[in-house]
N, C-alpha and C positions, 0 to 999 in steps of 0.2 A: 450319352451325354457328350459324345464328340464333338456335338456342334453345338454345345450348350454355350452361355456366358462366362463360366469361367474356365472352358477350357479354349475359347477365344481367347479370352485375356490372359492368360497363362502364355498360349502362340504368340500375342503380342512382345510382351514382357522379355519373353526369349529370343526374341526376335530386335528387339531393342538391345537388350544384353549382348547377344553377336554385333549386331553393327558396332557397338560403341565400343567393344573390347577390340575386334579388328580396327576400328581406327587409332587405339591406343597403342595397339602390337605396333600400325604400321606408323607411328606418333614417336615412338622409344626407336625402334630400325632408324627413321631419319635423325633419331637427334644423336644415336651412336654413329650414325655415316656422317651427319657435321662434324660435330666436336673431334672424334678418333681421327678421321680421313680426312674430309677438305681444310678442316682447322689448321692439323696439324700437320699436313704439306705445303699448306699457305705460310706457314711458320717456317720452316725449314727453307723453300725456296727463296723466302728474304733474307732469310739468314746466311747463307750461301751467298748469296747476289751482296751482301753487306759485307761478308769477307775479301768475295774475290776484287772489289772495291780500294776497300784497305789493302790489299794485298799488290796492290799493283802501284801504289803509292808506298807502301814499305813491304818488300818481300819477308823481314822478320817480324810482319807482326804474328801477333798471339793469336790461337789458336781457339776455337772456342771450348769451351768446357763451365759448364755447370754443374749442377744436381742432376738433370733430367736429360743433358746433351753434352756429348764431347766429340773434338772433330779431328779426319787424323788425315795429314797432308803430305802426300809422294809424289817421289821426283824420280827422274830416272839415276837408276843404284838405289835410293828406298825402299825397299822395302816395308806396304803395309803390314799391320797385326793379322795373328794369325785367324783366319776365318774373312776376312775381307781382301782377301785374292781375287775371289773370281765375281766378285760383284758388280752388277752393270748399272752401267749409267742410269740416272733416275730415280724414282721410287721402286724400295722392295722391301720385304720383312724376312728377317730371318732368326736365327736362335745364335746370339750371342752371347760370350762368358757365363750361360747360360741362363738366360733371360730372352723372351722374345722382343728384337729390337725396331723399330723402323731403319732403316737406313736410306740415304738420302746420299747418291752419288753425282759431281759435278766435273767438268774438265774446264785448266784454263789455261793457256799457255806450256803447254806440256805437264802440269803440273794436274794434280787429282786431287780432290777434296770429299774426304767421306764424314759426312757428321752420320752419326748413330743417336736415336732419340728413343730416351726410355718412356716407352707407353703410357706405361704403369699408371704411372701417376693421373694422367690425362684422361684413362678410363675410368679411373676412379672419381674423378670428378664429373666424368661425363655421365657416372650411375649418380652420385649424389646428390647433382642437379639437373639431372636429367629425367634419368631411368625411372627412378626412385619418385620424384615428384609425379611423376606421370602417374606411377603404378598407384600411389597413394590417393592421385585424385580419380582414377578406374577404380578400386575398388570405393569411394566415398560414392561415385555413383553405382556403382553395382547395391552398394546399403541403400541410398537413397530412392532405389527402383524399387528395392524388395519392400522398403516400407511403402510405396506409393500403391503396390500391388497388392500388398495386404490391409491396405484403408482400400481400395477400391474391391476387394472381395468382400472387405467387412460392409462398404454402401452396397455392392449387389446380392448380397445373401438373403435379403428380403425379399426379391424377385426372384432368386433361386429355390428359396425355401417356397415360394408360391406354386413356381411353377412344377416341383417336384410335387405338391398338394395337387394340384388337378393332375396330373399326369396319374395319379392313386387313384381318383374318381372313376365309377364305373356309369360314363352317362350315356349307356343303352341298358341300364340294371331297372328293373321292370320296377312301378309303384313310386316314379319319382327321381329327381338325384338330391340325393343327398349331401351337401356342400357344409362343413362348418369350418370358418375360417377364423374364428372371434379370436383365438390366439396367437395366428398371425398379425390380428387388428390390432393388436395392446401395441406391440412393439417394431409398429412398421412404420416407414417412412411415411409425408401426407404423401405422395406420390403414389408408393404401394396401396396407402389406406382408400384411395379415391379407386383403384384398380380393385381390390376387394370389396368396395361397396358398388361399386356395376358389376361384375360380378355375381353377388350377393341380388340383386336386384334384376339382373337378369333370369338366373337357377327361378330366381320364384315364378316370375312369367313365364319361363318354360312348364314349371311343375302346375303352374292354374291353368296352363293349356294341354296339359296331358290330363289333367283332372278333370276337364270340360271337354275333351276327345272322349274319356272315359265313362262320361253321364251320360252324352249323345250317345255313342254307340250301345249303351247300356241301352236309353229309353228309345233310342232309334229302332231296335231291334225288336222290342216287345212292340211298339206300337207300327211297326210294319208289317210287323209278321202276321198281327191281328186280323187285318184286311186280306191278307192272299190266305189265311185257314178260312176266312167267312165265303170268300169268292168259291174256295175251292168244295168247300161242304155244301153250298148253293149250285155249283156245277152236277156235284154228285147228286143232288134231287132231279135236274134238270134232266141229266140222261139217266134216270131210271127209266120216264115213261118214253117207252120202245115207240109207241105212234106217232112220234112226233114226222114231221116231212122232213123228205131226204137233205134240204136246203139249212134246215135248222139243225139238223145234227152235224152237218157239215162246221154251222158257224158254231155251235157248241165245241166241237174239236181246235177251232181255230181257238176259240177262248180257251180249251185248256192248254191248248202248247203257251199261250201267251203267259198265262197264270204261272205257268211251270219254269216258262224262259223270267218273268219276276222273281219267281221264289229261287231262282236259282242265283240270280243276280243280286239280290238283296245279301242273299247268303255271300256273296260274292263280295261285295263291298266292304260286307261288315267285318269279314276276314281280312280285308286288305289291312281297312283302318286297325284292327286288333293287334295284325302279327308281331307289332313292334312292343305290343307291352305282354307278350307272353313271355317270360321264363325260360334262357339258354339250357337249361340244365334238368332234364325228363328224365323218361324213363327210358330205357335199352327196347330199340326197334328194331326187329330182321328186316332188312330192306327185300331180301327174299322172299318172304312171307307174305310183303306188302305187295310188290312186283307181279307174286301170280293170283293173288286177290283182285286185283287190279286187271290183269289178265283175262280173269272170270266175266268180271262187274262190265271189260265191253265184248264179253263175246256176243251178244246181238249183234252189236252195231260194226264187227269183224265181218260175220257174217253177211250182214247189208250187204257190204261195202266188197265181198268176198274177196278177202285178204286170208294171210295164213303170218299166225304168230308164233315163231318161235324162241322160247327162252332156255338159254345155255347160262349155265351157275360153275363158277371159278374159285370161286369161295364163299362163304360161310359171312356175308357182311352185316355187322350191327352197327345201330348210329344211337348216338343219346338224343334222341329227341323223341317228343310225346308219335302216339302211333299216326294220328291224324294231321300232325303236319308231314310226315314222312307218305300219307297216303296224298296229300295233296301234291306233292312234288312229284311223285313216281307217276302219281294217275291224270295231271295234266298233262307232260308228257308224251306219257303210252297215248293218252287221248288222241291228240296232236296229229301222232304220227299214223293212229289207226283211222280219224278224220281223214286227215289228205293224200290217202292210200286207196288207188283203187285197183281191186284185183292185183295186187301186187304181196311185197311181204314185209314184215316188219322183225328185224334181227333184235332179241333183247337180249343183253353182254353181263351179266356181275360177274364182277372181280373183287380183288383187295381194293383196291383204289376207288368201288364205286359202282355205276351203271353206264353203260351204251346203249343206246336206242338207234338204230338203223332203220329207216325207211327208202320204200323206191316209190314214193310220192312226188308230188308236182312239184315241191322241192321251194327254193326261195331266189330271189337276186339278190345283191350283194346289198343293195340300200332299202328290203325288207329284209334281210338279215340283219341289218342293222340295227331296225326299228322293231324285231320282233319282242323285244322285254318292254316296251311302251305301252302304258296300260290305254288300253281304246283303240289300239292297231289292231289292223287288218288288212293283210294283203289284199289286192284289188279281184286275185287269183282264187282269193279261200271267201271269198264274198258268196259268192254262188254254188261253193261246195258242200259246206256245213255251218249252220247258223252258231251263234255267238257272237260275243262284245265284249272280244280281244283282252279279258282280264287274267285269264289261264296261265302265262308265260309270266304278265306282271308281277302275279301274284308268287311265281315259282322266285322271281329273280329277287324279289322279298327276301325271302323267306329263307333265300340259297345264304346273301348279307349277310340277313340275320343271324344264321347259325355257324360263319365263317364257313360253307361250303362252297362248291367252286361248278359254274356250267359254261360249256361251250358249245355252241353249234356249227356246224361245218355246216354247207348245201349250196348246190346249184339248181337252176330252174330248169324245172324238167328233168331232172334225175335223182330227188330224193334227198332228205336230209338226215345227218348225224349228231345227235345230241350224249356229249359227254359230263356225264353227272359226278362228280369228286366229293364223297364226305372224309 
C-alpha cells in the first residue's frame, strides 16, 4: 500500500507540513534579524548622529539615558566605565553589569560616545509580536491541514475500502468470481456507487462468459469426439480385410494418421480452452515419476529418431498439481526435444528448483525463440521434421501461468536447445 491513496496523501500533507514550517522558521529568523538588528542599529545610529548634533552646538548637553539606553562620553583624562575600555568603534554586544548589551561606539572631535542599549526589552517585543504571532498562525495551519487531511481520508476511504475488496478477490478462482460489494453500496459516495455498479456489471459478463466457455467445451467435446470414435471404428473394419490393393491401404494409413492428428488436436484445444478453469490446488505429483514415464511413453519415437536419453535426479521433487497436468508440461517438453533431435542426445536435469531438458537439436533463432509459447507456431525449421500444430509449448506456457510456475528457454540454431522448468 506504498503507493496507495492514502499513503500518497499522507506524502503530500507531510510535504505541505515542511514547506510551510520551514517558511515560518525562516518568517520568525527575519523578523528576529529586523526588529533585534537592523531596528535597533538604525535606532542607535540616529541617535548618536542626534547627540553629536547637540553636542557641537552645547558641549554640556545631557547625555542620553532612558529605561532601555544610556550613553557614556570621554575625553582625554576620562576615563570610560569599567568593561568599556576596549570597545571598538561601531556595533558590538557584549556582557555588561551583567546583562547582555548592544553597544554602539562613535568618535567626534576627540571626544567618544558609547551608548549601551538594553536588548531585553526589544526581544521581547520582537517574540510578542513577532515570533509568537507567526508560531500561532503555523501551528492554526498545521490544525487546519490535519483537519483537511482527515476529511479527505474520510472522502477517499470509500475508494480504499473498494479497492482493498478487490484486491481479496481471487479472479482466477475456478467456477466464477465471486464479487459482493452491496455493503460497500449502502454507504458509498454516487461516485464510488457508479464504480461498483460497472463493476458489478462487468463480474456478471465475465461469469456468463466463462459459463458459456464452459457449455461449449462441455458440449464441444462430446459432440467432436463422437465423429473421430465413428471414423476411427469404421477405419478398423476397413483394414481388417487384408485384400484390399496396396493403393488403398496406403490411403487408409493416410486416413488414420489424419484421424489421430484430429483426435489429438481436438484433445488439444479442449485442454487449452479448460486449463484456466481447473483448480490451483491438487493433488502432490513426483515430477520424477512423471519425467521417466514420460521417458518410456517416447521411447519409440527416441529410437526413430536414434537419440540417447539420459535422466540424472538431484532431488526428490513433488508439485501440487493434478498428475496430468504435470504430465502435460514434462511430456511436451521431453517431446520437443526428443522431435528435433537427431541422432544426438537429450540431457534430463531434476533438482530442487525443478527440470532441465538439454538437447543438441536444430535448436531455435532468437525471433522463434521468441515466438515459441505462440499457440499455432512453427518454426519454418521443425515444419519438415515432425508433424504438429504448434499447440504443445502454448499449452505448456498456460499452464506454467496458471500454477505460478516459471520456464525458460535458451537456444541457438543449430546447436540445440535448453529448457529450464521452475515449480
Amino acid at each position: 500500500m506504498n503507493r496507495g491513496l492514502r499513503a500518497r496523501l499522507g506524502r503530500l500533507f507531510a510535504v505541505q507540513l515542511a514547506v510551510i514550517g520551514l517558511a515560518t522558521v525562516i518568517g520568525i529568523y527575519i523578523t528576529q534579524l529586523v526588529v533585534e538588528d537592523l531596528l535597533t542599529r538604525q535606532a542607535l545610529d540616529l541617535e548618536a548622529e542626534h547627540f553629536w548634533t547637540r553636542y557641537d552646538a552645547d558641549p554640556g548637553t545631557a547625555l542620553p539615558d532612558t529605561a532601555n539606553m544610556r550613553g557614556y562620553l570621554t575625553r582625554p583624562g576620562v576615563r570610560p566605565p569599567i568593561g568599556l575600555e576596549d570597545v571598538a568603534a561601531g556595533f558590538s554586544r557584549i556582557d555588561f553589569e551583567g546583562r547582555s548589551r548592544v553597544v554602539h561606539v562613535s568618535e567626534n572631535a576627540g571626544a567618544r560616545l558609547v551608548l549601551v542599549f538594553d536588548s531585553a526589552q526589544v526581544s521581547d517585543l520582537a517574540f510578542y509580536f513577532g515570533i509568537l504571532p507567526l508560531s500561532i498562525v503555523l501551528l492554526l495551519i498545521y490544525a487546519l491541514l490535519f483537519v483537511a487531511y482527515r476529511w479527505s481520508q474520510a472522502a477517499l476511504s470509500p475508494i480504499i475500502r473498494l479497492a482493498r475488496r478487490l484486491e481479496a478477490v481471487d479472479f482466477m478462482r475456478p467456477g466464477g468470481i465471486h464479487l459482493d460489494l452491496a455493503d460497500l453500496a449502502h454507504s458509498a459516495d454516487a461516485e464510488v456507487a457508479t464504480m461498483i455498479d460497472a463493476l458489478g456489471s462487468f463480474t456478471a459478463r465475465l461469469d456468463a462468459a466463462i459459463e458459456r466457455e464452459r457449455v461449449f467445451t462441455r458440449d464441444a467435446g462430446h459432440e467432436l469426439r463422437t465423429p473421430v470414435a465413428v471414423f476411427k471404428g469404421s477405419l478398423d473394419l476397413l483394414e481388417r480385410d487384408r485384400s484390399r490393393p496396396s493403393a488403398d491401404r496406403k490411403a487408409l494409413a493416410r486416413m488414420r494418421r489424419t484421424v489421430a492428428d484430429m483426435e489429438s488436436l481436438l484433445e488439444t484445444l479442449l485442454l487449452l480452452a479448460r486449463v484456466e478453469a481447473e483448480p490451483v490446488h491438487g493433488e502432490t505429483t513426483s515430477v520424477n515419476q512423471v519425467a521417466s514415464e514420460e521417458i518410456d511413453a517416447l521411447r519409440e519415437l527416441t529410437e526413430a529418431h536414434r537419440n540417447r536419453v539420459e535422466l540424472t535426479t538431484a532431488a526428490d521433487r513433488d508439485v501440487r498439481a493434478p498428475k496430468q497436468i504435470v504430465r502435460i508440461v514434462v511430456g511436451n517438453v521431453l517431446k520437443n526435444a526428443v522431435s528435433f533431435t537427431r541422432e544426438g542426445k537429450v540431457d534430463v536435469h531434476i533438482h530442487a528448483g525443478g527440470m532441465t531438458v538439454t538437447d543438441t537439436g536444430i535448436g531455435m533463432s532468437s525471433e522463434e525463440l521468441g515466438n515459441a509459447f505462440e499457440a499455432f507456431y512453427r518454426a519454418d525449421a521443425a515444419r519438415g521434421v515432425t508433424p504438429g500444430h504448434g499447440l504443445g509449448l502454448a499449452i505448456v506456457g498456460r499452464i506454467v501461468k496458471r500454477y505460478g510456475w516459471t520456464i525458460r528457454a535458451r537456444s541457438r540454431s543449430g546447436e540445440g536447445t535448453t529448457v529450464d522448468l521452475g515449480f
